[in-house]
PQR file of N, CA, C, O and H, with PARSE charges and radii, in Angstrom:
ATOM      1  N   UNK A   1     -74.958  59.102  52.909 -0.4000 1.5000
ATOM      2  CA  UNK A   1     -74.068  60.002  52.220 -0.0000 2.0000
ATOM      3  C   UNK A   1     -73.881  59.580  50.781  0.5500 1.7000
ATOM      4  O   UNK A   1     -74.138  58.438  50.398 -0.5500 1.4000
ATOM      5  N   UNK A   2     -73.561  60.251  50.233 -0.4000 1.5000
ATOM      6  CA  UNK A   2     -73.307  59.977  48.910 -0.0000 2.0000
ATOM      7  C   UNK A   2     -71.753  60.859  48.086  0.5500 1.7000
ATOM      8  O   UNK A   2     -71.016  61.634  48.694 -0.5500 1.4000
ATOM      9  H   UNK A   2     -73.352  61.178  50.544  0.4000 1.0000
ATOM     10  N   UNK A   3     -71.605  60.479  46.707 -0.4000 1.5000
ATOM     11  CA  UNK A   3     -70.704  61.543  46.226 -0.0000 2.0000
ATOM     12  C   UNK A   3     -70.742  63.055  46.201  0.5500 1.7000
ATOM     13  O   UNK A   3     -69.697  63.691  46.063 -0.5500 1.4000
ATOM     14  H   UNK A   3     -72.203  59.849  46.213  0.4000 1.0000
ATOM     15  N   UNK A   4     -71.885  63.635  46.328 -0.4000 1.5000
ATOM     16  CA  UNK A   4     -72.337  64.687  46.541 -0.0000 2.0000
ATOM     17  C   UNK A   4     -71.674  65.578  48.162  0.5500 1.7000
ATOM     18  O   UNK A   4     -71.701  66.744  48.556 -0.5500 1.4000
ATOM     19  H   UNK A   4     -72.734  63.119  46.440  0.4000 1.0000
ATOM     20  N   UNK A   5     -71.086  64.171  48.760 -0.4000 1.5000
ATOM     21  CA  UNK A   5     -70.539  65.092  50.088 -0.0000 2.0000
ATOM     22  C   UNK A   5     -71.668  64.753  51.477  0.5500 1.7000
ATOM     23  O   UNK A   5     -71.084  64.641  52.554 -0.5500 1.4000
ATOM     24  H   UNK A   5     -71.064  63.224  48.440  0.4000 1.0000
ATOM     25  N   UNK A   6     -72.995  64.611  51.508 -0.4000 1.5000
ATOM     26  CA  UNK A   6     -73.620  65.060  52.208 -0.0000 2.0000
ATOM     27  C   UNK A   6     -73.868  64.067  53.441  0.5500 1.7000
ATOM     28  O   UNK A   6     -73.550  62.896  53.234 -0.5500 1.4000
ATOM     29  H   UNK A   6     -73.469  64.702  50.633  0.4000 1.0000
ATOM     30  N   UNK A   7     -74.423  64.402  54.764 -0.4000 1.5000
ATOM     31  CA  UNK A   7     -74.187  62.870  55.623 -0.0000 2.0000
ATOM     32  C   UNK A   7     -75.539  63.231  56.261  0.5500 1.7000
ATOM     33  O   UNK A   7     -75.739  64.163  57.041 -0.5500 1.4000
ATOM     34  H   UNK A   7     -74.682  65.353  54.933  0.4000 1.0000
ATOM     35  N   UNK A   8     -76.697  62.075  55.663 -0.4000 1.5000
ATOM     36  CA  UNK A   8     -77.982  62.166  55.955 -0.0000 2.0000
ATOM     37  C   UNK A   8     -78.300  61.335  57.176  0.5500 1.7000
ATOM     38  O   UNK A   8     -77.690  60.283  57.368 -0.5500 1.4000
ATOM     39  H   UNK A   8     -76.534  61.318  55.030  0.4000 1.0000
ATOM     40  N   UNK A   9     -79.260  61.777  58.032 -0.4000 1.5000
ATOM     41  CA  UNK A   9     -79.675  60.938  59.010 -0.0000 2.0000
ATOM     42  C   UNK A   9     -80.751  61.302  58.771  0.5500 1.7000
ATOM     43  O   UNK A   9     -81.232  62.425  58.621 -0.5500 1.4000
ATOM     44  H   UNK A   9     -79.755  62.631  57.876  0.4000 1.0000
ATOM     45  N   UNK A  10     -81.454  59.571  58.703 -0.4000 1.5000
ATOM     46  CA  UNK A  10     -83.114  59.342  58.619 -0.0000 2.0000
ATOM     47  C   UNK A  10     -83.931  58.528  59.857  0.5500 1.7000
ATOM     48  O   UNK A  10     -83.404  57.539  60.365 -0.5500 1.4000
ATOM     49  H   UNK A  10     -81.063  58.659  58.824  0.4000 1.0000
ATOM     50  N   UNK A  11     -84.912  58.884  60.191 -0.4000 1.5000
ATOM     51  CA  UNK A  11     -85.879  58.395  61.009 -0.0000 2.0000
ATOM     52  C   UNK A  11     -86.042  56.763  60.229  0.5500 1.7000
ATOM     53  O   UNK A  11     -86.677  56.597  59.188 -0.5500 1.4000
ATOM     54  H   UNK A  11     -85.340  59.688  59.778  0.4000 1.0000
ATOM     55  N   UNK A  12     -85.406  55.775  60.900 -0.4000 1.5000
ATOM     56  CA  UNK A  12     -85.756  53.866  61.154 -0.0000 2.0000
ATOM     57  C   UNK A  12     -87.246  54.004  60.539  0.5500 1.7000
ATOM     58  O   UNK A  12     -87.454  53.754  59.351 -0.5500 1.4000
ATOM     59  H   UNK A  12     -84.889  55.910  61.745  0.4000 1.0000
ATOM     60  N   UNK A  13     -88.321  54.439  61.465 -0.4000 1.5000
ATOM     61  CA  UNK A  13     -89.733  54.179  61.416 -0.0000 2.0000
ATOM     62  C   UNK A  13     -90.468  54.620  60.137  0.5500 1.7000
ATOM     63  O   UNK A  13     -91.180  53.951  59.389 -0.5500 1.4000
ATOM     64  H   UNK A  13     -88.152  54.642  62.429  0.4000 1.0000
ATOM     65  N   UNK A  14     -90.076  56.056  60.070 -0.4000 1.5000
ATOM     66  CA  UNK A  14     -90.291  56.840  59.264 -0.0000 2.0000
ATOM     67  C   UNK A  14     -89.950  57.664  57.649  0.5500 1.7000
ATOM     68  O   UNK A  14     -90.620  58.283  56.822 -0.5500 1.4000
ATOM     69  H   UNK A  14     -89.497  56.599  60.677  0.4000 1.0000
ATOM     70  N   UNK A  15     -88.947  57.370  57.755 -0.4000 1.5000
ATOM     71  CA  UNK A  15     -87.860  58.008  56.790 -0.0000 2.0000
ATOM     72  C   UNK A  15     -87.622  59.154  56.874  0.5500 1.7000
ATOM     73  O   UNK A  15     -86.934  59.707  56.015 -0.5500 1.4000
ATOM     74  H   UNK A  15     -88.403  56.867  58.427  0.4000 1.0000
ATOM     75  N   UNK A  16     -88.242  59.966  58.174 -0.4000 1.5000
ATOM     76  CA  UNK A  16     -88.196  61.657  58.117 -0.0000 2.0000
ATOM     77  C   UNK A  16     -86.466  61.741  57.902  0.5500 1.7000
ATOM     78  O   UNK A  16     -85.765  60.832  58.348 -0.5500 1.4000
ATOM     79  H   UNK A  16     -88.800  59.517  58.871  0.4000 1.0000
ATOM     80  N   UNK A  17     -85.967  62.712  57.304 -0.4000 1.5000
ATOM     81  CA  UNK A  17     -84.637  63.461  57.385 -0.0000 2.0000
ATOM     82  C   UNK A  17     -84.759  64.330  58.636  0.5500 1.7000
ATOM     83  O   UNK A  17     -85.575  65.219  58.880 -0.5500 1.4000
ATOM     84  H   UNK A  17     -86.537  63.450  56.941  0.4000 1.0000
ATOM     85  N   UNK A  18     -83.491  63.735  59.554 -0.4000 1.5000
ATOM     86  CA  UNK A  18     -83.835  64.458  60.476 -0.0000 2.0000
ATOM     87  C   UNK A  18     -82.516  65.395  60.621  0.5500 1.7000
ATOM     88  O   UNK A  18     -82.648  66.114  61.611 -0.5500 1.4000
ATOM     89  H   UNK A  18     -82.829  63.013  59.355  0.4000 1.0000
ATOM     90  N   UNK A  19     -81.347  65.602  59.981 -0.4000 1.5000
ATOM     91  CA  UNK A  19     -80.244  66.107  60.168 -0.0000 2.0000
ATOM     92  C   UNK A  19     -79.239  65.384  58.312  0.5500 1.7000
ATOM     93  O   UNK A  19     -78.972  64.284  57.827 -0.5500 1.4000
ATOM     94  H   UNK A  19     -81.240  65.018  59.177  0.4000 1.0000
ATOM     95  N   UNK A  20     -79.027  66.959  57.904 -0.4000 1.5000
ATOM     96  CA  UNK A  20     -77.819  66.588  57.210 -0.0000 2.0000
ATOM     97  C   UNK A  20     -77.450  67.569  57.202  0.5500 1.7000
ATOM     98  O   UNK A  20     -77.966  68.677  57.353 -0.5500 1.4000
ATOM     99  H   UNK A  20     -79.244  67.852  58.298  0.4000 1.0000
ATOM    100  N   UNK A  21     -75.779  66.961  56.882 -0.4000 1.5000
ATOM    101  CA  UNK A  21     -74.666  68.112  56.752 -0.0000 2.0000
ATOM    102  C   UNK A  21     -73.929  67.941  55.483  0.5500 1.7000
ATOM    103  O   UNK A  21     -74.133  66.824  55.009 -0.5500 1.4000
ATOM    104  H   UNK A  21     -75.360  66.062  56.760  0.4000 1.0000
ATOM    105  N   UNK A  22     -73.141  68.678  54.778 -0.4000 1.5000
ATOM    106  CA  UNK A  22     -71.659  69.122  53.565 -0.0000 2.0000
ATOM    107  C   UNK A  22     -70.841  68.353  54.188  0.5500 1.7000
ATOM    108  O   UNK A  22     -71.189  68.452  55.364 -0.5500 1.4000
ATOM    109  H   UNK A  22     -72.975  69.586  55.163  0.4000 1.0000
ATOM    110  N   UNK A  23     -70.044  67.708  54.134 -0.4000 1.5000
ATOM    111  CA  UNK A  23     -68.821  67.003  54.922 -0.0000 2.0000
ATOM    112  C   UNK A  23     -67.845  67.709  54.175  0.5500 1.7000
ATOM    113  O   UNK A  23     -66.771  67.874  54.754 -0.5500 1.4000
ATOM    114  H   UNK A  23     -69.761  67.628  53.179  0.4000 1.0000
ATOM    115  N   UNK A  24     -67.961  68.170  53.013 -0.4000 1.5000
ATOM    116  CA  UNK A  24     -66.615  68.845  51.703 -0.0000 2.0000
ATOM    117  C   UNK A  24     -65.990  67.523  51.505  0.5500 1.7000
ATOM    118  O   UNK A  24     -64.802  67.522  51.829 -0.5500 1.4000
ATOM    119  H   UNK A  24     -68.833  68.036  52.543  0.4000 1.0000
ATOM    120  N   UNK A  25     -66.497  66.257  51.013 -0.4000 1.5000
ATOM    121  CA  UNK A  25     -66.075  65.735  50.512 -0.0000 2.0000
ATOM    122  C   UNK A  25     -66.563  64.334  50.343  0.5500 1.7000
ATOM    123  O   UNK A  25     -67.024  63.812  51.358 -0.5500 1.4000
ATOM    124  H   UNK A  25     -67.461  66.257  50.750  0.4000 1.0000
ATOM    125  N   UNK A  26     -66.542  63.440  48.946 -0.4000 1.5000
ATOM    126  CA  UNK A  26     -67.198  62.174  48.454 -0.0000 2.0000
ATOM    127  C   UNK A  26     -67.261  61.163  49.786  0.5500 1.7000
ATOM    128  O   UNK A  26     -66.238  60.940  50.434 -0.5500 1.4000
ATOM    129  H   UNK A  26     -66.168  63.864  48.121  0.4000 1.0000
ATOM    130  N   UNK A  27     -68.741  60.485  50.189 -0.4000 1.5000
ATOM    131  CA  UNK A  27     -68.564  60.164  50.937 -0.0000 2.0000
ATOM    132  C   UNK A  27     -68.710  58.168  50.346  0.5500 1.7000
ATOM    133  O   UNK A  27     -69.765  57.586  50.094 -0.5500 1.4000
ATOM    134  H   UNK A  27     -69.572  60.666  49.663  0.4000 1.0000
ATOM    135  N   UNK A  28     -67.612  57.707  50.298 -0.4000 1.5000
ATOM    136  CA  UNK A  28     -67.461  56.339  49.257 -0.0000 2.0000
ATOM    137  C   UNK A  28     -67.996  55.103  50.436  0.5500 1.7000
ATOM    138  O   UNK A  28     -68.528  54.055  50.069 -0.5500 1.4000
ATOM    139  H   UNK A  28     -66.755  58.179  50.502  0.4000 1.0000
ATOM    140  N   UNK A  29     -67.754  55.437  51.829 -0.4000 1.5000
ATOM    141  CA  UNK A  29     -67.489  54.085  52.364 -0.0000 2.0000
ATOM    142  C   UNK A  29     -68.893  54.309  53.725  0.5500 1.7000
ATOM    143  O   UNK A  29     -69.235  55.300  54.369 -0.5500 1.4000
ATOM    144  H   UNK A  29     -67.323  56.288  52.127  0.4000 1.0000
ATOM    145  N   UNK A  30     -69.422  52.808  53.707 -0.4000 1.5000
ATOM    146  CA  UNK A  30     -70.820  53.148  55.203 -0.0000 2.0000
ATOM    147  C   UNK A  30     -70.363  53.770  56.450  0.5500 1.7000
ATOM    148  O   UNK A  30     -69.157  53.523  56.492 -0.5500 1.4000
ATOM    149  H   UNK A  30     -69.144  52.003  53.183  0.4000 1.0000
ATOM    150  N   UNK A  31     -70.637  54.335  57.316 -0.4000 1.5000
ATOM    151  CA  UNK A  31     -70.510  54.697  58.615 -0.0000 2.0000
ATOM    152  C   UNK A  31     -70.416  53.566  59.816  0.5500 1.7000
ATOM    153  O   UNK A  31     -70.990  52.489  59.658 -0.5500 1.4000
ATOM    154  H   UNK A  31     -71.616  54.535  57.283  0.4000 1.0000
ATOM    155  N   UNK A  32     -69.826  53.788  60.771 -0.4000 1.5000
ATOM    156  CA  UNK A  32     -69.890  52.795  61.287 -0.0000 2.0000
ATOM    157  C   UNK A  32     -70.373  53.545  62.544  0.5500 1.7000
ATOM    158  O   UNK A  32     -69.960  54.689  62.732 -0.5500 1.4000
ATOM    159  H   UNK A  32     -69.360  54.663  60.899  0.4000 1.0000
ATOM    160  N   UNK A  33     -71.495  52.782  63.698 -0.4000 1.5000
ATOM    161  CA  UNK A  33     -71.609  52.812  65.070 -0.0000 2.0000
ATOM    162  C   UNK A  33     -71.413  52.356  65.448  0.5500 1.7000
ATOM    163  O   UNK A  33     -71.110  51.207  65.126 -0.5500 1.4000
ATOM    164  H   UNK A  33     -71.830  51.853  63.545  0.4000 1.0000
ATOM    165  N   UNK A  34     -71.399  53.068  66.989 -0.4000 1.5000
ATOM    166  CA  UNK A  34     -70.677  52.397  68.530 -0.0000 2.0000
ATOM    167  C   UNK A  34     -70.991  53.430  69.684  0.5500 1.7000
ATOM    168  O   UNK A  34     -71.090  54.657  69.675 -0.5500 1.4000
ATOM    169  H   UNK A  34     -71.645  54.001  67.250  0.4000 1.0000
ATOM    170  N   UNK A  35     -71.140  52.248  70.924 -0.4000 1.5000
ATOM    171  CA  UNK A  35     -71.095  53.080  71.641 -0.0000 2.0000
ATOM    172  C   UNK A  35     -70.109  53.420  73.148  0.5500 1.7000
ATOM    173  O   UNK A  35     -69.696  52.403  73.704 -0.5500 1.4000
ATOM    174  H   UNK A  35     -71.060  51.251  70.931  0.4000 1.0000
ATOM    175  N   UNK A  36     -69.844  54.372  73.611 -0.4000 1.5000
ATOM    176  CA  UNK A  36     -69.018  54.456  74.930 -0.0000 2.0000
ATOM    177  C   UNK A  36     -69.234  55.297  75.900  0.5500 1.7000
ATOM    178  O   UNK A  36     -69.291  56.527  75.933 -0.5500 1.4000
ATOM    179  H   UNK A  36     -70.180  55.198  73.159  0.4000 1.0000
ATOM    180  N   UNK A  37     -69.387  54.202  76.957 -0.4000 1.5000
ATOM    181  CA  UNK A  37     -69.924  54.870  78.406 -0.0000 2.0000
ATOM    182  C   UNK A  37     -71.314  55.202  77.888  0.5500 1.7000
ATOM    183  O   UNK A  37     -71.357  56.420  78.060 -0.5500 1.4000
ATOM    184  H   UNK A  37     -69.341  53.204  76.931  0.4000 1.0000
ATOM    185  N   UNK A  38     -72.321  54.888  77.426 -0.4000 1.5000
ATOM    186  CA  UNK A  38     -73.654  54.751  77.329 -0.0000 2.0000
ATOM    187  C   UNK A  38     -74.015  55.837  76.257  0.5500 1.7000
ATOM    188  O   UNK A  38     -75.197  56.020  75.967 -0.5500 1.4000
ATOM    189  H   UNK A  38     -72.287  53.899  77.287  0.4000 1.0000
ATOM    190  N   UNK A  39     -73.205  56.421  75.779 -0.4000 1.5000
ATOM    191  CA  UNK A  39     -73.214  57.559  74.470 -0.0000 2.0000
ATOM    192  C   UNK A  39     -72.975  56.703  73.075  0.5500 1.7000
ATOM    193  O   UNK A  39     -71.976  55.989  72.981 -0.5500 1.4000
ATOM    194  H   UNK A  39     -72.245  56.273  76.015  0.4000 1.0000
ATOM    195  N   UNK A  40     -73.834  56.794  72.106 -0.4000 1.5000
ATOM    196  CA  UNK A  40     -73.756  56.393  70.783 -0.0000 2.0000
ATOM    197  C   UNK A  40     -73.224  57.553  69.914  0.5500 1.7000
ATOM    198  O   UNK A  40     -73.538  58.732  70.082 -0.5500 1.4000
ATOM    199  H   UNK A  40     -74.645  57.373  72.183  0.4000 1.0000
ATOM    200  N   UNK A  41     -72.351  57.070  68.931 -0.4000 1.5000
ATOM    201  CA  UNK A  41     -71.489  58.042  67.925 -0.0000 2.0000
ATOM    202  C   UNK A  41     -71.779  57.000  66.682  0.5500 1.7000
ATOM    203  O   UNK A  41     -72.008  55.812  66.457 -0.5500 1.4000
ATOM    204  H   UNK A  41     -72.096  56.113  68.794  0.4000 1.0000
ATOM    205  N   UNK A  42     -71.625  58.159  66.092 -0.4000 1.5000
ATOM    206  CA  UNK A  42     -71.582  57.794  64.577 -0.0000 2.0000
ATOM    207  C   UNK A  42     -70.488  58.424  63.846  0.5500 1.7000
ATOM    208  O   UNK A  42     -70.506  59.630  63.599 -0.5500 1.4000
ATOM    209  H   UNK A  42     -71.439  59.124  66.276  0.4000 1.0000
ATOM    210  N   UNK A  43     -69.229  57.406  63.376 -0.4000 1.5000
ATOM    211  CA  UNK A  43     -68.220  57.996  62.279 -0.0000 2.0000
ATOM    212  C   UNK A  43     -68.281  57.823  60.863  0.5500 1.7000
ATOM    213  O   UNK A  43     -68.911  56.831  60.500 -0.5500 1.4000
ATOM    214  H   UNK A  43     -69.215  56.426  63.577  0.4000 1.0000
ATOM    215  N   UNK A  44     -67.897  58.375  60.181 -0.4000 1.5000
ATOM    216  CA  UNK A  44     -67.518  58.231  58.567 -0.0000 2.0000
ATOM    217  C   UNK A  44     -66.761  59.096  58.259  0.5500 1.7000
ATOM    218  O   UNK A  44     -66.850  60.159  58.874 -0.5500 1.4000
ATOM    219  H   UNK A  44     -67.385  59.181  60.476  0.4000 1.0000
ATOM    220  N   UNK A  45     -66.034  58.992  57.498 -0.4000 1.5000
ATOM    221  CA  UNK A  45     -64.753  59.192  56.632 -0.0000 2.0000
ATOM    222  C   UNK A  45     -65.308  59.394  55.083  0.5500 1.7000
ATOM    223  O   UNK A  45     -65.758  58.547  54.311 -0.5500 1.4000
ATOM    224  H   UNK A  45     -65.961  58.129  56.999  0.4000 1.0000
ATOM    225  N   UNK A  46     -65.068  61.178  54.858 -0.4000 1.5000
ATOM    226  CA  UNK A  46     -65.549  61.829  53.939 -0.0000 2.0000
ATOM    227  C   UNK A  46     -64.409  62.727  53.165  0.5500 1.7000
ATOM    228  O   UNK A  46     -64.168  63.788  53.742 -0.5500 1.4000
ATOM    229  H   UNK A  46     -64.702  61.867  55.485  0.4000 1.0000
ATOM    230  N   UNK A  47     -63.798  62.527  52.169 -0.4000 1.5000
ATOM    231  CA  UNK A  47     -62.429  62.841  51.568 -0.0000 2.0000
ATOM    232  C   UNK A  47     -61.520  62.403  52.179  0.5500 1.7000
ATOM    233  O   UNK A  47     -61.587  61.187  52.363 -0.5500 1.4000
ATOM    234  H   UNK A  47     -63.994  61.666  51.701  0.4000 1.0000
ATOM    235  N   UNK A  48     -60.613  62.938  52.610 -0.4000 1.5000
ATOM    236  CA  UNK A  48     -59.633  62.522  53.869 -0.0000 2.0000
ATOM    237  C   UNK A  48     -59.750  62.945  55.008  0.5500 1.7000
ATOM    238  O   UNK A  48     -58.720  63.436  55.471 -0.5500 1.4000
ATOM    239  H   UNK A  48     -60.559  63.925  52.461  0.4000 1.0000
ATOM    240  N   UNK A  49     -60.662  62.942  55.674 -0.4000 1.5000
ATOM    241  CA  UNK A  49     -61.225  62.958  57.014 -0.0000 2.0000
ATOM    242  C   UNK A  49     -62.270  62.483  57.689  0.5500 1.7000
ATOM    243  O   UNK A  49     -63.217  61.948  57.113 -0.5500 1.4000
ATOM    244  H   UNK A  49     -61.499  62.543  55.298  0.4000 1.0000
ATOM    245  N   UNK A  50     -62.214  62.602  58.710 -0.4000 1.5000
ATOM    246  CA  UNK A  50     -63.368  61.446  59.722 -0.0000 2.0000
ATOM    247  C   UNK A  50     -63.882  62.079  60.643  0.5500 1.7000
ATOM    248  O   UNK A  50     -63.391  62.595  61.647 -0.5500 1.4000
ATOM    249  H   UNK A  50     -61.445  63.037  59.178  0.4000 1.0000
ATOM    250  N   UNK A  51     -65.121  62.009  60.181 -0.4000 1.5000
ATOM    251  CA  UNK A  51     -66.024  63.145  61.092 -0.0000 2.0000
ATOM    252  C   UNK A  51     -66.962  61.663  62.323  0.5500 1.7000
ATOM    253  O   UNK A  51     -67.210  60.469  62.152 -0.5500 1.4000
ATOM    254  H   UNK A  51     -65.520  61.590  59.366  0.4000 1.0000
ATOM    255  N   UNK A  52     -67.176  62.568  63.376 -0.4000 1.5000
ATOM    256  CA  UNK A  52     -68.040  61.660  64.342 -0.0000 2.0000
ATOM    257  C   UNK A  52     -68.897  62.639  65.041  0.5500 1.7000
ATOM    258  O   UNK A  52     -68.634  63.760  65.476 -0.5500 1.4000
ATOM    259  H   UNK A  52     -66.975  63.538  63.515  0.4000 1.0000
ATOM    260  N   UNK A  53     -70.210  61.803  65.044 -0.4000 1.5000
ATOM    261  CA  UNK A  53     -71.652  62.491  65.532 -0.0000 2.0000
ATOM    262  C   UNK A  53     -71.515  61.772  66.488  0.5500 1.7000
ATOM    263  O   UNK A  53     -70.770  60.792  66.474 -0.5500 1.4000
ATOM    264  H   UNK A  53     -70.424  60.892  64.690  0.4000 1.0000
ATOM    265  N   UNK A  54     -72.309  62.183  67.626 -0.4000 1.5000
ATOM    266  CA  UNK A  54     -72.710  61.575  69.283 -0.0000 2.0000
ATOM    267  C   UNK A  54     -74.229  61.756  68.902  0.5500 1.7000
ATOM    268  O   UNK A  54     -74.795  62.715  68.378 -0.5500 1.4000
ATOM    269  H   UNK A  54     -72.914  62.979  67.637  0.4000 1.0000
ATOM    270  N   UNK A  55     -74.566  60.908  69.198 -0.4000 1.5000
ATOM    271  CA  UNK A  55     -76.281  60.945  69.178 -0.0000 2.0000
ATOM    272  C   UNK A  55     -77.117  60.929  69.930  0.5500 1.7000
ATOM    273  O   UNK A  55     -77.264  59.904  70.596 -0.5500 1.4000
ATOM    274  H   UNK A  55     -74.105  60.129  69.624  0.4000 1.0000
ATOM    275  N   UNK A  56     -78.044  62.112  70.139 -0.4000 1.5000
ATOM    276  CA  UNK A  56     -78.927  62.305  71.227 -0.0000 2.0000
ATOM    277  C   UNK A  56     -79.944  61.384  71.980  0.5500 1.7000
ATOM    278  O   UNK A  56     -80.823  60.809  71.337 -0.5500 1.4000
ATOM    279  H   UNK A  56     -77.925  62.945  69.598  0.4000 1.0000
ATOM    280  N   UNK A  57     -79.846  61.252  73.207 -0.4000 1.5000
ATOM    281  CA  UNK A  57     -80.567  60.112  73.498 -0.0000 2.0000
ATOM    282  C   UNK A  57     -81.833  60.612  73.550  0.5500 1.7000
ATOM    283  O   UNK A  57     -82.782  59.866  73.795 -0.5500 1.4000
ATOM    284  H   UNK A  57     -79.132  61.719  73.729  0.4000 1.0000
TER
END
């Protein structure tokens, strides 16, 4: 993500872009993962709010 708002997910291996979104707002600080009950999420906090992805296994 960047100031621009946007919350990129890239392919490890590859660098493909595989998903981004607008959050509507500067995104200043890294994301953090985790996981629960065998589901991985991804949060970050983009203006004053905190968005979280679940990630497909």
């Amino acid at each position: 993500g960047g100031r621009e708002g946007y919350f990129h997910v890239l392919n490890a291996h590859n660098g493909e872009l595989l998903f981004h979104k607008n959050l509507g707002g500067q995104i200043v600080m890294a994301p953090i993962t985790y996981m629960v009950d065998g589901v991985q999420y991804v949060s970050i906090i983009s203006g004053n709010s905190l968005f979280t992805f679940a990630l497909k296994g």
